[in-house]
C-alpha positions as CSV (number, residue, x, y, z in Angstrom):
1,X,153.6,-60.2,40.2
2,X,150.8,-62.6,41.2
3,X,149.9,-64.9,44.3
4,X,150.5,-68.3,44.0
5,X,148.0,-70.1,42.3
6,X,149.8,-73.5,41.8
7,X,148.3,-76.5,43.4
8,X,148.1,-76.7,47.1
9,X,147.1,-72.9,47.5
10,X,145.4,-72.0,50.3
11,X,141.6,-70.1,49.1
12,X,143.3,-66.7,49.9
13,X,146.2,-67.9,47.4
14,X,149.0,-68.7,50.3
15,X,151.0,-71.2,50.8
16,X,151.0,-73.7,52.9
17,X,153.0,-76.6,54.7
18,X,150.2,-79.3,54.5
19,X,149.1,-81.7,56.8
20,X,150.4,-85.2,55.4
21,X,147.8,-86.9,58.6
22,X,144.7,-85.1,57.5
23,X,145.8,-85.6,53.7
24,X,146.0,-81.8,53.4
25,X,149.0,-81.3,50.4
26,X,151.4,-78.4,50.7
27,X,151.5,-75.8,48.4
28,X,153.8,-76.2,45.2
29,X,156.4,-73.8,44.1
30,X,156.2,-73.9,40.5
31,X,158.0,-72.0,37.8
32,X,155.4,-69.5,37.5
33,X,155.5,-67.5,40.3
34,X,159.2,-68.0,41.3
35,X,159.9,-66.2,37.6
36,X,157.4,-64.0,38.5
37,X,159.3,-62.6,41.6
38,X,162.4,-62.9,40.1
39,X,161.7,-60.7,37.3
40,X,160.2,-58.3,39.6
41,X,163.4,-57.7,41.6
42,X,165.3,-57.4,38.4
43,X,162.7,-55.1,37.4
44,X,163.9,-52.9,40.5
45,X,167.6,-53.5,39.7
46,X,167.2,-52.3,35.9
47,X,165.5,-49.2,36.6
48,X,168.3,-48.1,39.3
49,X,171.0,-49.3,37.2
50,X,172.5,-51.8,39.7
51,X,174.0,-55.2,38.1
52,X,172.9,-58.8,39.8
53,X,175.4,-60.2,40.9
54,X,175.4,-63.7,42.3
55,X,176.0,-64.3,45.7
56,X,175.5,-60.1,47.2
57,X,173.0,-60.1,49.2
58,X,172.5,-56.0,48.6
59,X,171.7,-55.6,45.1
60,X,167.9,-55.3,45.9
61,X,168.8,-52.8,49.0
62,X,171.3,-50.1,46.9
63,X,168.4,-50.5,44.4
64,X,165.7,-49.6,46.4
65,X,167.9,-46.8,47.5
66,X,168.6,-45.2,44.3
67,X,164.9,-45.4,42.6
68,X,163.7,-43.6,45.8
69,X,166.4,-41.2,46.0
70,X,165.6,-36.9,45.1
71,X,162.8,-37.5,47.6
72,X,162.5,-34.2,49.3
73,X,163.1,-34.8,52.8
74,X,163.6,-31.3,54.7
75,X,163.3,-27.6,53.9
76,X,165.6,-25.1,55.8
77,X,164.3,-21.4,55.6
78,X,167.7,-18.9,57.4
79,X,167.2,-15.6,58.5
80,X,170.5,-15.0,60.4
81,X,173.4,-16.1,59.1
82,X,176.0,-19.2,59.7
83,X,177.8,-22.5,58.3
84,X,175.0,-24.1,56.5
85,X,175.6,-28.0,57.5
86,X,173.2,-30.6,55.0
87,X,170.7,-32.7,57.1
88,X,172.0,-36.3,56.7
89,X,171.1,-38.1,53.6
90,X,170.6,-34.7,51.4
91,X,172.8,-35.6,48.1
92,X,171.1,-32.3,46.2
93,X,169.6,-28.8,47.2
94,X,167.8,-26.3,45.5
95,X,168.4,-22.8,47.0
96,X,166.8,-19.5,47.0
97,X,168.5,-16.4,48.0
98,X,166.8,-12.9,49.0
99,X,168.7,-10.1,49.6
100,X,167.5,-7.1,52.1
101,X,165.5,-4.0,51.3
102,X,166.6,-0.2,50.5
103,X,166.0,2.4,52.8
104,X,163.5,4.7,52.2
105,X,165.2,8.4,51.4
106,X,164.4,11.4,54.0
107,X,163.2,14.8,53.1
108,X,164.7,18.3,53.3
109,X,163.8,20.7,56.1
110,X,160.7,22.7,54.7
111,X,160.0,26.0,57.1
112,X,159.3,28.4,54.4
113,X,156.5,28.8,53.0
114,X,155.9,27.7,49.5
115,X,158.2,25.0,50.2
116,X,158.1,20.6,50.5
117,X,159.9,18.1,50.7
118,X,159.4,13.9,49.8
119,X,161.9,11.3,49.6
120,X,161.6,8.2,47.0
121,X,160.9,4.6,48.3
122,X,163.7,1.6,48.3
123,X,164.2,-0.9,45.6
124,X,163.4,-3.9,46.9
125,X,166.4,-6.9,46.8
126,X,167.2,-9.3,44.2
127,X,166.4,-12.5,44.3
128,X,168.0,-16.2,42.6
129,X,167.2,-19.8,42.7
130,X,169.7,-22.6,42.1
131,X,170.1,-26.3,42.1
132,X,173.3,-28.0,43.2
133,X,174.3,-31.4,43.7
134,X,177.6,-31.1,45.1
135,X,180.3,-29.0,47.0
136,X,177.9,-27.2,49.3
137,X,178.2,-28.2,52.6
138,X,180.0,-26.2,54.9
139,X,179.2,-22.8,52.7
140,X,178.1,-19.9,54.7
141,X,175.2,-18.9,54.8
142,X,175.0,-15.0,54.7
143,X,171.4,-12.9,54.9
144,X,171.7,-9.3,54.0
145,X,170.0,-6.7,56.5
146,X,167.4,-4.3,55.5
147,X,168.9,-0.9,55.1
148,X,168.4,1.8,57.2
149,X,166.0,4.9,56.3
150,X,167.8,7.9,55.5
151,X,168.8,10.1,58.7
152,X,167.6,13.6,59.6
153,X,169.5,15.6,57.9
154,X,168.3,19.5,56.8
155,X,169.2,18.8,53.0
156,X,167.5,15.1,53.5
157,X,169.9,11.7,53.3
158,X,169.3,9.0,50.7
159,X,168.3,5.3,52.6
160,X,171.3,3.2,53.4
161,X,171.4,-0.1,50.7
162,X,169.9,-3.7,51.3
163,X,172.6,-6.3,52.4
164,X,173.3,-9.2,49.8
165,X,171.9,-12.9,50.7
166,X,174.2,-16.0,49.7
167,X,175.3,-19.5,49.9
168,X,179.1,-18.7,50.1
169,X,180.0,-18.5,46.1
170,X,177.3,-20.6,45.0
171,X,174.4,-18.2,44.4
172,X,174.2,-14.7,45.7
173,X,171.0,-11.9,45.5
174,X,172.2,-8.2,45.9
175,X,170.4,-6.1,48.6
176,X,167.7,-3.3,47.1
177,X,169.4,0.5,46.7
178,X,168.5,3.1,49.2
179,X,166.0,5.9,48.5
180,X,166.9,8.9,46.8
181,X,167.1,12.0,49.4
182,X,164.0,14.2,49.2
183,X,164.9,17.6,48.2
184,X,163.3,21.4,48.5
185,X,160.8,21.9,46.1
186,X,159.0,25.4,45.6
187,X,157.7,24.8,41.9
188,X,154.4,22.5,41.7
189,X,153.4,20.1,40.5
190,X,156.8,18.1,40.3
191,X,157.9,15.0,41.4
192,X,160.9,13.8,43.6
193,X,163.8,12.4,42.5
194,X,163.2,8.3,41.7
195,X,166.2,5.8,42.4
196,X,166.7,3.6,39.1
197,X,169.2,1.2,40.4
198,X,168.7,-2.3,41.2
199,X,169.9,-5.3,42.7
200,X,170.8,-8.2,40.4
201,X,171.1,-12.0,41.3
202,X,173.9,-13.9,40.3
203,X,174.5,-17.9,39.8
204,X,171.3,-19.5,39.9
205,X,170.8,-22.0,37.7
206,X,166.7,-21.7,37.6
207,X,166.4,-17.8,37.6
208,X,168.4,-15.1,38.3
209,X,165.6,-12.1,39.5
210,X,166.6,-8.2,39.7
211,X,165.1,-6.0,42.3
212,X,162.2,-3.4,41.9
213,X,162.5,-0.2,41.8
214,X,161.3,1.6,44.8
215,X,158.6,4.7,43.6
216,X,159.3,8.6,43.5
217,X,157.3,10.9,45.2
218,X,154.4,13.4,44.0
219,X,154.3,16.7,44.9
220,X,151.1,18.8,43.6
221,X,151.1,21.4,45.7
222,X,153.5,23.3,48.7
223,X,150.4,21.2,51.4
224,X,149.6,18.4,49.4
225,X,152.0,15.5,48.6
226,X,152.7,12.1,49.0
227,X,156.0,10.3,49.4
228,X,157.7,7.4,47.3
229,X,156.9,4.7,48.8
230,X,159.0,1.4,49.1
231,X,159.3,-1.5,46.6
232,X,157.5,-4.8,47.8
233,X,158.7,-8.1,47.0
234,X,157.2,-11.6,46.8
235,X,157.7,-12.3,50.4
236,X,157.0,-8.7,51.7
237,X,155.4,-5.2,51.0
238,X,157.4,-1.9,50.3
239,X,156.8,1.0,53.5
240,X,154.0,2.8,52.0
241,X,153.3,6.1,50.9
242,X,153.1,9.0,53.6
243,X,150.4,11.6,52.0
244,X,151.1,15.4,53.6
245,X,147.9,18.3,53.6
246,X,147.8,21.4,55.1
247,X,149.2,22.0,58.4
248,X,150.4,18.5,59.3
249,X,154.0,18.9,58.9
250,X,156.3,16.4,58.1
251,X,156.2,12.3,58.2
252,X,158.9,9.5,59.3
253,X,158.6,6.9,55.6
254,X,156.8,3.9,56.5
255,X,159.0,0.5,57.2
256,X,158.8,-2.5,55.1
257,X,157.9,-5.9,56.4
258,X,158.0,-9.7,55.3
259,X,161.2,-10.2,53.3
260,X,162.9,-8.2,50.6
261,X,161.1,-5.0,50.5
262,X,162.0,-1.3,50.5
263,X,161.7,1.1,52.9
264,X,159.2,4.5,52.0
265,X,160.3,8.1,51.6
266,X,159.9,10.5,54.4
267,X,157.9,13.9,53.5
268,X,157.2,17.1,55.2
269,X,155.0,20.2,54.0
270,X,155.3,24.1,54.3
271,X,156.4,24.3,58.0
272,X,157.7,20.7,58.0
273,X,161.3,19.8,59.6
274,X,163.6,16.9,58.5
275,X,162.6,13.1,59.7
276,X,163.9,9.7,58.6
277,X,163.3,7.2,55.8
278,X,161.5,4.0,56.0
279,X,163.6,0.8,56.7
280,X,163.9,-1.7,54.6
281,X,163.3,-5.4,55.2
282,X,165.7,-8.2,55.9
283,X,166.9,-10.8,53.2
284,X,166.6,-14.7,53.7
285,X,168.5,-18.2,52.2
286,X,165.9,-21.0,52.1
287,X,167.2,-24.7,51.0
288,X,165.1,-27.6,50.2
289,X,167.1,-30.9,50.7
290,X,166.8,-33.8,48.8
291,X,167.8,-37.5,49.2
């Protein structure tokens, strides 16, 4: 494209009407540049596949329209759930799912001496990402809750599982697996039992991402251990690892936080009672929208 150069052009390369009186001559409209814009708009038409067509005045309009569109133009992050309705103008998504945390496991009741007591950390929740360019709105939107620490219980509870994320049937991420329940241990040093199930993600069409595992607990000596603690994630870290000594009794497992992530293992010592697990965190949907 160029500005008119043909005879009559202003200095700036405009054009102008002229002044027959003062003997000023308009500007002419030669072949040049009227090919020149011409080609240009077909140039716009070509590239968005749109045919000219004589006489319809939008051909120029639906092509701007279609070379500009898979613009990003707003990103929705959900952490409770609903009926996920497209901001207008979004023609494709691309959607990540989370699903919740485990729940840290709690420990046995330890008053004997010679005796402890650690649970193992959450897994953390699965996670997928997908694009879709049709039959998504009105899907509901779910976000799975992080699970629940395990509850006081004198043999120790395992933590309560992760709740699954989704976009209706779409794309789903399965929420972490609880803790494993801490039980008595008089023989040193050992270890506490470790949870090797994970979450999986299903239907994402750019990854499909399983969950960590969430870490056992040590246990070198009837005063000295440490609990499992909680699997992190991405978007969050894992409740982390309680550490028992002499005389100190028994610890709640720490909580997770940000998105995703296991809850830690409760742990108690030689004269130690029962406490809870470490909750895990909550899930989340996040969809970027796209002209």
């Amino acid at each position: 494209m160029h500005r008119t150069d043909a005879p009559g052009a202003t200095v700036d390369n405009k054009f102008t009407d002229g002044d027959p009186v003062g003997g000023v001559q308009s500007t002419m409209v030669d072949a040049a540049w009227l090919n020149d814009v011409q080609e240009n708009i077909m140039a716009v038409l070509t590239a968005a596949g749109v045919p000219a067509t004589k006489g319809r005045a939008a051909d120029l309009l639906d092509s701007i329209r279609k070379v500009s569109s898979g613009r990003l133009i707003n990103i929705r992050l959900f952490t409770t759930g609903g009926v996920y309705t497209p901001t207008t103008g979004t023609n494709s998504i691309v959607v990540e799912v989370c699903g919740g945390g485990g729940g840290g496991g709690s420990n046995s009741h330890t008053p004997s001496a010679g005796f402890a007591s650690v649970g193992s950390g959450g897994s953390a929740g699965a996670t997928a990402k997908g694009l879709f360019t049709n039959s998504f709105a009105g899907q509901l939107v779910t976000v799975g809750a992080g699970g629940a620490g395990g509850v006081v219980s004198g043999s120790g509870s395992n933590g309560s599982n992760g709740g699954s994320s989704s976009l209706g049937a779409l794309i789903s991420a399965g929420g972490g697996i609880g803790g494993l329940a801490g039980i008595v241990v008089s023989v040193f040093p050992t270890s506490s039992p470790e949870q090797s199930s994970v979450a999986v993600g299903v239907g994402g069409t750019i990854f499909n991402g399983a969950g960590a595992s969430g870490d056992k607990g040590i246990l070198y000596a009837a005063n000295n251990v440490s609990s499992g603690k909680g699997a992190s994630t991405a978007y969050g870290a894992g409740g982390y690892s309680k550490s028992l000594a002499a005389g100190t009794g028994q610890q709640a497992g720490a909580n997770a936080s940000g998105f995703g992530a296991g809850g830690g293992g409760a742990a108690s010592v030689t004269g130690g009672s029962n406490t809870t697990g470490g909750n895990g965190s909550p899930g989340f949907v996040i969809i970027w929208e796209y002209s």
